[in-house]
C-alpha positions, 0 to 999 in steps of 0.5 A: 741734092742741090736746092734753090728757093726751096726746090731741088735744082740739081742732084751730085754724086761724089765721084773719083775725080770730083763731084758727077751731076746725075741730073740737073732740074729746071733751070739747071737741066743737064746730067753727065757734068763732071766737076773738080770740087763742090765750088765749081758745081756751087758755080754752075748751078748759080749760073744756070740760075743766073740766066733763068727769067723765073728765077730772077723775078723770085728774087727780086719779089720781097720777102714777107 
């Protein structure tokens, strides 16, 4: 399970030649994606949030 701010964004699977997306939730929402290792998966998921408005305001509101 792949987790952003406290919300589950993504769900792998470790498979033969790497780690499988099951599903992928939110800003993230895909499935079927396949990668070499976790540090790729780690890189598509920041991406996708990356390019999400919501998430680029969560982050930019202070932490108290």
């Amino acid at each position: 399970m792949v987790f952003a701010n406290e919300r589950l964004v993504a769900l792998l699977v470790p498979a033969r030649e790497g780690w499988f997306l099951q599903v992928g939730l939110g800003p993230c929402e895909r499935e079927g994606l396949l990668f070499g290792n976790l540090g790729g998966a780690e890189a598509w998921v920041r991406a996708c949030l990356a390019t999400c408005p919501a998430e680029q305001e969560r982050r930019a509101e202070p932490l108290v």
